[in-house]
Residue frames as qw, qx, qy, qz and C-alpha x, y, z in Angstrom:
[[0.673, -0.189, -0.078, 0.711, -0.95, -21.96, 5.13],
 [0.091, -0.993, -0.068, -0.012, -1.12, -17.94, 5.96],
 [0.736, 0.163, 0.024, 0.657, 2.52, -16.78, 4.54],
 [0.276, -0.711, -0.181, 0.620, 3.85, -13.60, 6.71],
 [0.525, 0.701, 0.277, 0.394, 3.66, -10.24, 4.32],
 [0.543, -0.438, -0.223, 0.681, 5.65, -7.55, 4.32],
 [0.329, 0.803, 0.432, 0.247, 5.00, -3.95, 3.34],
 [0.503, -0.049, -0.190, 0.842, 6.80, -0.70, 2.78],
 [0.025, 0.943, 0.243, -0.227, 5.23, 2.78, 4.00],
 [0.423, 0.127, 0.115, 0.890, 7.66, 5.28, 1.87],
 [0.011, -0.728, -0.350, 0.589, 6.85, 8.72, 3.62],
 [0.390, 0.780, 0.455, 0.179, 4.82, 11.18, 1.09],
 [0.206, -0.967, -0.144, 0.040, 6.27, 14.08, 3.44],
 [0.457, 0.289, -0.230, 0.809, 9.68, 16.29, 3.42],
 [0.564, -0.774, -0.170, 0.235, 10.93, 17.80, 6.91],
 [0.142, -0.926, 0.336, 0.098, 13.92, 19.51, 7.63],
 [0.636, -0.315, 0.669, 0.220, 15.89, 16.28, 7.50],
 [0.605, 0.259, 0.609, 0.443, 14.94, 15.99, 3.98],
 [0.218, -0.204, 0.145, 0.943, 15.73, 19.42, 2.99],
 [0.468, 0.435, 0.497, -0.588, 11.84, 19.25, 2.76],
 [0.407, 0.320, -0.721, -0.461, 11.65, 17.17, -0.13],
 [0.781, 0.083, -0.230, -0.574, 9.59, 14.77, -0.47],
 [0.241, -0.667, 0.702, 0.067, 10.96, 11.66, 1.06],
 [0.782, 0.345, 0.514, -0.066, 9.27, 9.06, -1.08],
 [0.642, 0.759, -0.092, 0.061, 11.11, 10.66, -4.25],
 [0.082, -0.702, 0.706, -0.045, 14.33, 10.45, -2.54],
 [0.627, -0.092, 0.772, -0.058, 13.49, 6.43, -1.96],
 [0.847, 0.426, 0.236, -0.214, 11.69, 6.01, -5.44],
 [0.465, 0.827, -0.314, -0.039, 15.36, 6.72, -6.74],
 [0.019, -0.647, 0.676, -0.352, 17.92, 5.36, -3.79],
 [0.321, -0.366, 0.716, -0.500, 16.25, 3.00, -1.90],
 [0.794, 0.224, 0.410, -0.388, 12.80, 1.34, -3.30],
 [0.700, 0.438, -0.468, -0.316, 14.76, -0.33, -6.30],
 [0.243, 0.399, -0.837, 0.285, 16.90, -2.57, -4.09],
 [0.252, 0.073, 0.778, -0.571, 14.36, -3.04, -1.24],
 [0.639, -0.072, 0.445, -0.623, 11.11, -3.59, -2.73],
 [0.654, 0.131, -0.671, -0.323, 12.00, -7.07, -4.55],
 [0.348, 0.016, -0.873, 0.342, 11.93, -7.96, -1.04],
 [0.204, 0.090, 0.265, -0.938, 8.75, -6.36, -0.38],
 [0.241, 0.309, 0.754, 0.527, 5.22, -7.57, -0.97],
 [0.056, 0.811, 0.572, 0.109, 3.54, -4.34, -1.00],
 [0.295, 0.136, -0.052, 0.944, 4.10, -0.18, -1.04],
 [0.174, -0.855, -0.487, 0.046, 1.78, 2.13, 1.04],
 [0.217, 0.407, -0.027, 0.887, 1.51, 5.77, 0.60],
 [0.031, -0.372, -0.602, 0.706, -0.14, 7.95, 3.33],
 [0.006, 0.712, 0.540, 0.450, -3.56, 10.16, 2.58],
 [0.195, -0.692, -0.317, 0.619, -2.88, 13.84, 3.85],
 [0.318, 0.869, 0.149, 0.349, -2.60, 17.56, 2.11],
 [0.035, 0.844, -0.374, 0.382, 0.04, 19.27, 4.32],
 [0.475, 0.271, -0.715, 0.435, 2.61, 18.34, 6.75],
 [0.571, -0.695, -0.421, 0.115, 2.56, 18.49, 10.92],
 [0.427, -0.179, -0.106, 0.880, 4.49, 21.43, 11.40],
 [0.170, 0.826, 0.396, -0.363, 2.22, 24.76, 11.81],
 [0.030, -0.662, 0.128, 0.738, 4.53, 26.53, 9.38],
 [0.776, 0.471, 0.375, -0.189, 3.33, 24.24, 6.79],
 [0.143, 0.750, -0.602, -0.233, 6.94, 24.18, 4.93],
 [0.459, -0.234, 0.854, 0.073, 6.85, 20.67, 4.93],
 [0.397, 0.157, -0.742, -0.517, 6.21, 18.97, 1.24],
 [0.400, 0.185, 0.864, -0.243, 3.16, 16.18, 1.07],
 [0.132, 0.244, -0.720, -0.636, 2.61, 14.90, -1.92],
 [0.770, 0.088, 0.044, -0.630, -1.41, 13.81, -3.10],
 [0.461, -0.311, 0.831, -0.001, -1.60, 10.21, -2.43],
 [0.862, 0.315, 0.395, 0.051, -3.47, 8.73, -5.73],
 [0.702, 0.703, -0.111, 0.019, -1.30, 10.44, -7.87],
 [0.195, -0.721, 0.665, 0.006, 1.70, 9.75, -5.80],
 [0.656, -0.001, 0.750, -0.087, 0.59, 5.77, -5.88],
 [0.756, 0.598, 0.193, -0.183, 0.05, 6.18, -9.96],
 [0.057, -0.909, 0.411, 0.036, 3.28, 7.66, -9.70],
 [0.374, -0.287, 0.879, -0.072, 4.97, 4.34, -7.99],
 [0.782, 0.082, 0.611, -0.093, 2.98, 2.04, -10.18],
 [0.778, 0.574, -0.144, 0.209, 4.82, 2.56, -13.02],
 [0.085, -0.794, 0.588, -0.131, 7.64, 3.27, -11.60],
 [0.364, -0.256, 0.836, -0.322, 7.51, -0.37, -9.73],
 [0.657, 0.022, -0.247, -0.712, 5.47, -2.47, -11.45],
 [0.714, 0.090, -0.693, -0.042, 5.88, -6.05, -9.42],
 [0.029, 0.063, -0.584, 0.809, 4.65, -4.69, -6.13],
 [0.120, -0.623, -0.758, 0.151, 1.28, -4.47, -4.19],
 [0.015, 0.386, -0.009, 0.923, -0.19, -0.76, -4.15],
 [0.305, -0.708, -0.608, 0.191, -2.30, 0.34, -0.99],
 [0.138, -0.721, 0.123, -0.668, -2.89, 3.98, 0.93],
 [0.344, 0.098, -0.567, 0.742, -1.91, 4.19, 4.43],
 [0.350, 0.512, 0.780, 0.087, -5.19, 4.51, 4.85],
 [0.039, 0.413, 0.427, 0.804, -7.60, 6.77, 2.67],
 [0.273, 0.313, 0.498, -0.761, -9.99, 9.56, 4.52],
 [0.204, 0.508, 0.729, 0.412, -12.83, 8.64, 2.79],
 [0.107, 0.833, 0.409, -0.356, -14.33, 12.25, 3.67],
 [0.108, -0.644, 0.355, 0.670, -11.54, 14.02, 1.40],
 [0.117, 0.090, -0.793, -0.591, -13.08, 12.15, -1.99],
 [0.611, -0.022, 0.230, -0.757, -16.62, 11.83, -2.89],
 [0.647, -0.172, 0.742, -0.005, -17.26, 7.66, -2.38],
 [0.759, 0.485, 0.432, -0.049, -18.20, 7.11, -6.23],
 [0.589, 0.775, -0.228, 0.010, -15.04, 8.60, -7.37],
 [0.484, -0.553, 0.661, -0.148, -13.09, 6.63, -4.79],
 [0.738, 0.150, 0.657, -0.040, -14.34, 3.78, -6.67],
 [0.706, 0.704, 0.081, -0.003, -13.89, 4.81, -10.07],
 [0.143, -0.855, 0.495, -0.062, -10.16, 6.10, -8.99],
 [0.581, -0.210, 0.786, 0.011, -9.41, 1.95, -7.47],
 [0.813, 0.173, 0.530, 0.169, -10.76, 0.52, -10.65],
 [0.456, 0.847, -0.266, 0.072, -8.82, 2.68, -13.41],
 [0.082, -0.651, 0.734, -0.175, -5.38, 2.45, -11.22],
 [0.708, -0.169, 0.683, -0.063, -6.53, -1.68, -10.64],
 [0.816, 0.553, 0.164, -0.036, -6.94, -2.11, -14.40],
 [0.455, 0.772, -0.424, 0.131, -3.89, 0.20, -15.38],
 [0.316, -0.638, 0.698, -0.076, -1.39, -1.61, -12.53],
 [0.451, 0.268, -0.818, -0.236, -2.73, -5.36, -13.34],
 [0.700, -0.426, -0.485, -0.305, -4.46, -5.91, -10.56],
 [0.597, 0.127, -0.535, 0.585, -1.96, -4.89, -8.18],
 [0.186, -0.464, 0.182, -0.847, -4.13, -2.13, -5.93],
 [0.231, -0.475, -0.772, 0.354, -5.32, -2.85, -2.41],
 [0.250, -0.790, -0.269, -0.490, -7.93, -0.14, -1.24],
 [0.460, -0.305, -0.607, 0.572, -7.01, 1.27, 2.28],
 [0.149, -0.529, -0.222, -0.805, -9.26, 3.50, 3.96],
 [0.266, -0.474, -0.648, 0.534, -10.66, 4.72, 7.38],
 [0.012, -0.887, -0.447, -0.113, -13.06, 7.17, 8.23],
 [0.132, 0.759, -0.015, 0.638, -10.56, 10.46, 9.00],
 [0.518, -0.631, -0.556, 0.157, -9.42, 11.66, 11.45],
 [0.418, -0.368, -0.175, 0.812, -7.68, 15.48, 11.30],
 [0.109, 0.825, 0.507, -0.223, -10.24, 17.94, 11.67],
 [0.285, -0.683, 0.099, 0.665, -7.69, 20.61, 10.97],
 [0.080, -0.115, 0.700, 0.700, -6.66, 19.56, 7.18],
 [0.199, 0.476, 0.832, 0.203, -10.50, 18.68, 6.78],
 [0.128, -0.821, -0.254, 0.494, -11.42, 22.56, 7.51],
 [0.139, -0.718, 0.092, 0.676, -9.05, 23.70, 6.04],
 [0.236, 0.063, 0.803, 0.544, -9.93, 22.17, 2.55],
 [0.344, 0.104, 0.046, -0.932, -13.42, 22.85, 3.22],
 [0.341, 0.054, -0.934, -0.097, -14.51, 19.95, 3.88],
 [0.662, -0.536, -0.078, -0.518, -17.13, 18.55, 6.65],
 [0.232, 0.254, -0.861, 0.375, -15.99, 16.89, 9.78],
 [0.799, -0.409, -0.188, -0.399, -19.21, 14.87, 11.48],
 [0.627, -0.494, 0.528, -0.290, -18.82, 13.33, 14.62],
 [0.214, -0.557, 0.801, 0.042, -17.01, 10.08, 14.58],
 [0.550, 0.164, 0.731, -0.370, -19.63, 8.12, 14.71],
 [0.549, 0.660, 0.215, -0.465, -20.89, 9.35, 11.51],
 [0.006, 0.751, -0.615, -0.240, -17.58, 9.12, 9.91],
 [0.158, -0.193, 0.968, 0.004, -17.68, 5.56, 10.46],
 [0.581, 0.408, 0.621, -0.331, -20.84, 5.23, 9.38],
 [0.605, 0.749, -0.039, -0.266, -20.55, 6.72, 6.28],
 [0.164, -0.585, 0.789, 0.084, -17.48, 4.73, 5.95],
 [0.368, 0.089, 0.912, -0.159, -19.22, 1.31, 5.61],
 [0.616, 0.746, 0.129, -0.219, -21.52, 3.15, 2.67],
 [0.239, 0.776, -0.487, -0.322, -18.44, 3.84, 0.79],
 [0.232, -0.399, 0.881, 0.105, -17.45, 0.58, 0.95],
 [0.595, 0.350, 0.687, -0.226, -20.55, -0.87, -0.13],
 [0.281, 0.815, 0.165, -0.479, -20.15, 1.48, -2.66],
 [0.154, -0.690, 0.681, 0.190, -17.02, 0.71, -3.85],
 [0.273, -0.071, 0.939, 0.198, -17.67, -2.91, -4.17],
 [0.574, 0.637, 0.479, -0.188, -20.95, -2.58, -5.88],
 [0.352, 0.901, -0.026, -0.253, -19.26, -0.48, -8.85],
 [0.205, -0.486, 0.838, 0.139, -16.28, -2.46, -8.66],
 [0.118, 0.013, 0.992, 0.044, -18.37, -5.99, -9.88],
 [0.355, 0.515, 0.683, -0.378, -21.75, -4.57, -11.08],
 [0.214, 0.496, 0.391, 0.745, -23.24, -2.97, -15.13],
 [0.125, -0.654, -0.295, -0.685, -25.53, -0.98, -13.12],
 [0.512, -0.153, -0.627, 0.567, -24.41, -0.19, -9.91],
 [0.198, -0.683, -0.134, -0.691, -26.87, 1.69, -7.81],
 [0.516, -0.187, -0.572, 0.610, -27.17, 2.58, -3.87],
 [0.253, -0.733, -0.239, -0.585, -29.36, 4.36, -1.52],
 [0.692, -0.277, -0.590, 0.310, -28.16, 4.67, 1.56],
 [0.374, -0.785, -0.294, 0.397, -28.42, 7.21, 5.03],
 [0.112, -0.800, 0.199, 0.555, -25.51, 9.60, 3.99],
 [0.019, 0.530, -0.431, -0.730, -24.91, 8.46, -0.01],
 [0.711, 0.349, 0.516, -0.327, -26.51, 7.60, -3.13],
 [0.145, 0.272, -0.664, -0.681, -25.43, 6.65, -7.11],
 [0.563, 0.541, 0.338, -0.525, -27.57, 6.00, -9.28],
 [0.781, 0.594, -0.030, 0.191, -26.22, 3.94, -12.45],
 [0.037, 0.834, -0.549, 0.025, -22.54, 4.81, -11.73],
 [0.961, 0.228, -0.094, 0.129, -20.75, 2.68, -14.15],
 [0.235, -0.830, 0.441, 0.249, -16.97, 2.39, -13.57],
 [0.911, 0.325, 0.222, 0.118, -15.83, 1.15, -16.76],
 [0.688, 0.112, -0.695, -0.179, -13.45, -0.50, -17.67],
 [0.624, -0.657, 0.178, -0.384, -14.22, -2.68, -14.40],
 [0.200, -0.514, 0.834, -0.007, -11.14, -4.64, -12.71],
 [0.564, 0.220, -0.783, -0.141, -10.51, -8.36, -13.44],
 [0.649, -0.239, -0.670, 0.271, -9.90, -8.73, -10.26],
 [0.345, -0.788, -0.282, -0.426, -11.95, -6.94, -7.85],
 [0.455, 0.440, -0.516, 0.577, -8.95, -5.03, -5.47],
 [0.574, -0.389, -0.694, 0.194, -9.08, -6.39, -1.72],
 [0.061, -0.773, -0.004, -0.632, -9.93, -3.65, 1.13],
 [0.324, -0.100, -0.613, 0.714, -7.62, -2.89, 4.26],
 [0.146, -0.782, -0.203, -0.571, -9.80, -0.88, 6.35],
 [0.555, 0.255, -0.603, 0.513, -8.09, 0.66, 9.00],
 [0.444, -0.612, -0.086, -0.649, -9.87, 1.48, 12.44],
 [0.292, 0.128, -0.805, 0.500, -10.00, 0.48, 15.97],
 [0.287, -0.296, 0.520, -0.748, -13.05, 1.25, 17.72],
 [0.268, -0.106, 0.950, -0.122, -15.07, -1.44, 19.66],
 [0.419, 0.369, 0.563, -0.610, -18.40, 0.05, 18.90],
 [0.518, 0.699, -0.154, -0.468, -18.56, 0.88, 15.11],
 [0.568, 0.683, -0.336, -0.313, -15.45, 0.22, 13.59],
 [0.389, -0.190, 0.901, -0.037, -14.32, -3.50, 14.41],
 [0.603, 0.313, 0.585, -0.443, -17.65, -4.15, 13.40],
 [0.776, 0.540, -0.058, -0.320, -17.31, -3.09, 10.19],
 [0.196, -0.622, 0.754, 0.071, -13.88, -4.60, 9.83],
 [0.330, 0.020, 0.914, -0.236, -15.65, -7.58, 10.53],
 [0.603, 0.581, 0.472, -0.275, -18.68, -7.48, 7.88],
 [0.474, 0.850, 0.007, -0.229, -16.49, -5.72, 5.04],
 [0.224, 0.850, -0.452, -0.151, -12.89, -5.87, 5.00],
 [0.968, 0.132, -0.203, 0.066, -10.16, -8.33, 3.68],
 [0.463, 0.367, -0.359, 0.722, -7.35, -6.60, 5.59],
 [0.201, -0.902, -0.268, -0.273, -7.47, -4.87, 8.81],
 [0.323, 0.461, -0.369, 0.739, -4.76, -2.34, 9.75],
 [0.642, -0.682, -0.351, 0.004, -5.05, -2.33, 13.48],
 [0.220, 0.761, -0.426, 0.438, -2.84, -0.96, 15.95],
 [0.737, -0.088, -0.610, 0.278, -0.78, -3.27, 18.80],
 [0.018, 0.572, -0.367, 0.733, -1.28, -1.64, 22.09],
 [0.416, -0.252, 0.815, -0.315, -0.95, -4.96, 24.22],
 [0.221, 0.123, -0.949, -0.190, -1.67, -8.07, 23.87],
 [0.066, 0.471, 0.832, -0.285, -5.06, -8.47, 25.61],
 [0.244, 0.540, -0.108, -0.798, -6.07, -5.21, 23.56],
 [0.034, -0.231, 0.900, 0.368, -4.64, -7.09, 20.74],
 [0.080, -0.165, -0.978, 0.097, -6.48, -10.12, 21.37],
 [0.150, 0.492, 0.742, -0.430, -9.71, -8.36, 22.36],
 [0.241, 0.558, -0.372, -0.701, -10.06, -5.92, 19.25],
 [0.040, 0.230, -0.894, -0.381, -9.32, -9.05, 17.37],
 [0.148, 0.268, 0.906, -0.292, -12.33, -10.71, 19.08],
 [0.432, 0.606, 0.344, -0.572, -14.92, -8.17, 18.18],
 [0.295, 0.514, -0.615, -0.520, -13.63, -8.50, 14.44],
 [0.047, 0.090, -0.995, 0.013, -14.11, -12.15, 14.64],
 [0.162, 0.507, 0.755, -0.383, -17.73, -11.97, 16.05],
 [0.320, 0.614, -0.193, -0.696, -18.71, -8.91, 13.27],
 [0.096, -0.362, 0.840, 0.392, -17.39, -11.78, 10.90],
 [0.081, -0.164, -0.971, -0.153, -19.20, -14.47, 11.54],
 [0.422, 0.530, 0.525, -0.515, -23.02, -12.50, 12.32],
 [0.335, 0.612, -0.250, -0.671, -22.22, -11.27, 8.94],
 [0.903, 0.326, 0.106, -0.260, -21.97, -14.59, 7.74],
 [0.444, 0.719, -0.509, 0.166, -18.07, -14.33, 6.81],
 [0.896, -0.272, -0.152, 0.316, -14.94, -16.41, 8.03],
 [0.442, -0.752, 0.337, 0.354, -12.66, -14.89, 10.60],
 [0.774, -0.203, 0.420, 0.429, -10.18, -16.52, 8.89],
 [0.517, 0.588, 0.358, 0.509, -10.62, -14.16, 5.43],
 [0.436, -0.871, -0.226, -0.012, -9.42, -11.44, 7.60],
 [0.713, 0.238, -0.204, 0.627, -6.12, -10.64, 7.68],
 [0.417, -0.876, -0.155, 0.185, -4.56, -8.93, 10.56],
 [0.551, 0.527, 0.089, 0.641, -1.92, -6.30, 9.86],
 [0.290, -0.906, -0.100, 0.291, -0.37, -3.61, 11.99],
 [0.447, 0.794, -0.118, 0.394, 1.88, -0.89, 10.72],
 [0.844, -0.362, -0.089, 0.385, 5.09, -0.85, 12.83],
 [0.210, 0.944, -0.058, 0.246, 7.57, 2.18, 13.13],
 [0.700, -0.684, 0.142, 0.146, 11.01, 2.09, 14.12],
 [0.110, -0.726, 0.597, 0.323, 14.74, 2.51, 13.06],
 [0.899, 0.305, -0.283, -0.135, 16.25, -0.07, 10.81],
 [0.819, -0.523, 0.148, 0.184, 18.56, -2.61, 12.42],
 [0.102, 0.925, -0.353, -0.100, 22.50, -2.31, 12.37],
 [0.122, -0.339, 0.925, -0.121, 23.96, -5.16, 13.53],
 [0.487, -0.072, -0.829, -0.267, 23.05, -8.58, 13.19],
 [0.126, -0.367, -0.772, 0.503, 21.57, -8.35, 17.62],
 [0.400, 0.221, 0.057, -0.887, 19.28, -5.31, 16.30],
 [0.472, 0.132, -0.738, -0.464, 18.27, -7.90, 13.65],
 [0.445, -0.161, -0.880, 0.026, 17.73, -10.38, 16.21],
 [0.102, 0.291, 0.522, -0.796, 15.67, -8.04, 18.46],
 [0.512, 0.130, -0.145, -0.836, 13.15, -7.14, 15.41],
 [0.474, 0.008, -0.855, -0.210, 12.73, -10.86, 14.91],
 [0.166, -0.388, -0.852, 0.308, 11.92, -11.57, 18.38],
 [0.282, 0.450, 0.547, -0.647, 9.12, -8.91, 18.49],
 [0.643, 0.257, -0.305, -0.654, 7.60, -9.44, 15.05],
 [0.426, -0.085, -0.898, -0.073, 7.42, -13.16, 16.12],
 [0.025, -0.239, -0.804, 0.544, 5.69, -12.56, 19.04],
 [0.456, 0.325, -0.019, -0.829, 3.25, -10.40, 17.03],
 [0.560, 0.114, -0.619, -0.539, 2.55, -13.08, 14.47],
 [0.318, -0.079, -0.932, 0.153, 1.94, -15.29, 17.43],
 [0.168, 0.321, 0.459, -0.811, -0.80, -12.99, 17.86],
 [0.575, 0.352, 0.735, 0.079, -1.75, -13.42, 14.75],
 [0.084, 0.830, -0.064, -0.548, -0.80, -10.85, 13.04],
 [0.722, 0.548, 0.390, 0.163, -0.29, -11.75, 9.33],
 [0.302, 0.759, 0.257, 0.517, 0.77, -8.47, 7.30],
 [0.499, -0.713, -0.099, 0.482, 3.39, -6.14, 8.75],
 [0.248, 0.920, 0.075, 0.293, 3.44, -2.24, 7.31],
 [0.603, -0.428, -0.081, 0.668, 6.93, -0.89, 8.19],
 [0.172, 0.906, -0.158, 0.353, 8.29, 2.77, 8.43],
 [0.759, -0.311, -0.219, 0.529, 11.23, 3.54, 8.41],
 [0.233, -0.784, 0.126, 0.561, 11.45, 6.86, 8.49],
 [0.445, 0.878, -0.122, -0.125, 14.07, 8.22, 6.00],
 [0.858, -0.194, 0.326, 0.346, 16.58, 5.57, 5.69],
 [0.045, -0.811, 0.359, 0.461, 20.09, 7.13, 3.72],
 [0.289, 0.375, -0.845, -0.248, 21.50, 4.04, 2.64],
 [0.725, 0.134, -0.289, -0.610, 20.29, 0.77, 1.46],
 [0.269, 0.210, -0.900, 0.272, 22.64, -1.82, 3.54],
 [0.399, -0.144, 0.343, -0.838, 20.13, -1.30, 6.25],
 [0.700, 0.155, 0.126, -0.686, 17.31, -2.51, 4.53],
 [0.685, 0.278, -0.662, -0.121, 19.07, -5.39, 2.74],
 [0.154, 0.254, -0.888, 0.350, 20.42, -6.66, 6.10],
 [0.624, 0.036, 0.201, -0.754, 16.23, -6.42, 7.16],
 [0.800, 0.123, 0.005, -0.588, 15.41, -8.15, 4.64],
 [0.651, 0.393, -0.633, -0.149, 17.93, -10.82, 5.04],
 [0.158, 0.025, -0.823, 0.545, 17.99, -11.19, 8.72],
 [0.268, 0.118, 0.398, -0.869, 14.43, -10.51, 9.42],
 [0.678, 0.267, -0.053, -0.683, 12.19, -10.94, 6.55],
 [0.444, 0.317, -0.837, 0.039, 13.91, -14.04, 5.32],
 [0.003, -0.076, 0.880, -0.470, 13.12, -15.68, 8.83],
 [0.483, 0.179, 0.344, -0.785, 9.58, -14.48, 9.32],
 [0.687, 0.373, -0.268, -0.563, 8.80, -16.10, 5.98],
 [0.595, 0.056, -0.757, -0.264, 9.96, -19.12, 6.37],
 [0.143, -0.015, 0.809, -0.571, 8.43, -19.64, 9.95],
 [0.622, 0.273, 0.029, -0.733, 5.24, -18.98, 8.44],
 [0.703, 0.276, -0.566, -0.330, 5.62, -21.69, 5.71],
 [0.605, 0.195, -0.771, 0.021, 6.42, -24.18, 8.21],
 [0.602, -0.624, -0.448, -0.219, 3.89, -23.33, 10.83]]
């Protein structure tokens, strides 16, 4: 039985609307005490600056925003939205997940994709290889990750990185599951499909959907793995409902998603004021979803 999840994106960033404040510290105070016992998970995004060129907009670093929330919260899931793995070097990515999985209880998901805004990567001083490469060196990190995550002497040679003994003590209990978010057919499905226990996809149709899904499925099983340890997950953006027919409009298109198989639904909302909103969500919405799941 595959029980529907639900997750909350709480934006890192402050705009004009939020007198460019942070709007995750406005929720960690107003909003995320009420809403996320009805949550099972909190995702932060992974940028350095806003999308406005005048760069006035707040955006808060995402492990120490997520160390932040896990004490704050401590009876929640913890993911990123996803991580650029190119903005951290992959053996302190991994030493980063198993400190913050030890200190939370075991409560951290990994989420990561290969990058993709050339601009912030520049302007850190970073590199920005060609996609391809990205994604390749994506699929090291992970290897990386889990080797140091469940090994005394984790070592690794591989095309674009290499450790060499890099312990990460103390190492988790429980060894923290990895969304990895991506979409393309050639690369990254594939790895999806050899590495990850989550995969953040995006819904742009249903024969997309469905054919995405496929190459994930077939990655799975060459690798030896079951589809089925896969979880499918898409991150959803849209207003909270008002009425009780908004309510009954989000239902009918997150059912038609999970009859896609979609498992694990990441919501933004934006910069909700008040908390009725979200209560009426999670009583007209989440409430349903969950028990449709349980009873097939």
């Amino acid at each position: 039985m595959v029980v529907t999840k639900f997750g909350w994106l709480s934006p890192v960033a402050g705009h004009q609307g939020s007198n460019y404040q942070p709007i995750v510290m406005f929720q960690q105070e107003h909003i995320l005490p009420e809403a996320l016992p009805h949550f099972d998970s909190l995702w932060i995004a992974d940028h350095f600056y806003g999308f406005d060129k005048s760069k006035k907009e707040g955006f808060l670093e995402a492990w120490v925003t997520l160390a932040w929330l896990a004490a704050k919260f401590p009876d929640v899931m913890l993911c990123h939205h996803v991580l650029g793995h190119g903005y951290r070097n992959p053996a302190l990515t991994a030493k980063m997940a198993a400190t913050l999985q030890v200190l939370s209880g075991g409560r951290f998901m990994l989420g990561i994709g290969a990058g993709w805004r050339e601009d912030e990567y520049r302007s850190y001083g970073y590199e920005f290889p060609a996609a391809a490469v990205r994604l390749r060196q994506l699929e090291e990190v992970v290897q990386i990750c889990r080797l140091m995550w469940t090994e005394e002497h984790p070592t690794f040679s591989g095309t674009y990185f290499q450790i060499d003994d890099a312990a990460a003590t103390p190492r988790p209990d429980i060894v923290p599951p990895i969304c990895i978010g991506s979409s393309g057919d050639k690369i990254g499905l594939p790895i999806v499909g050899r590495h990850a226990d989550i995969w953040n996809g995006a819904h742009r149709g249903d024969d997309d959907w469905k054919r995405k899904r496929d190459i994930v499925d077939a990655a799975a099983v060459d690798a030896g793995r079951s589809p089925a340890d896969i979880e499918s997950s898409v991150t959803v953006a849209a207003e909270l409902p008002d009425s009780d027919a908004a309510s009954e409009q989000w239902l009918d298109r997150l059912r038609h998603l999970s009859e896609l198989g979609v498992t694990y639904f990441v919501m933004d909302f934006g910069h909700p004021l008040q908390v009725e909103p979200v209560l009426r969500f999670a009583e007209q919405v989440i409430a349903p979803m969950r028990t449709i799941s349980k009873h097939g």
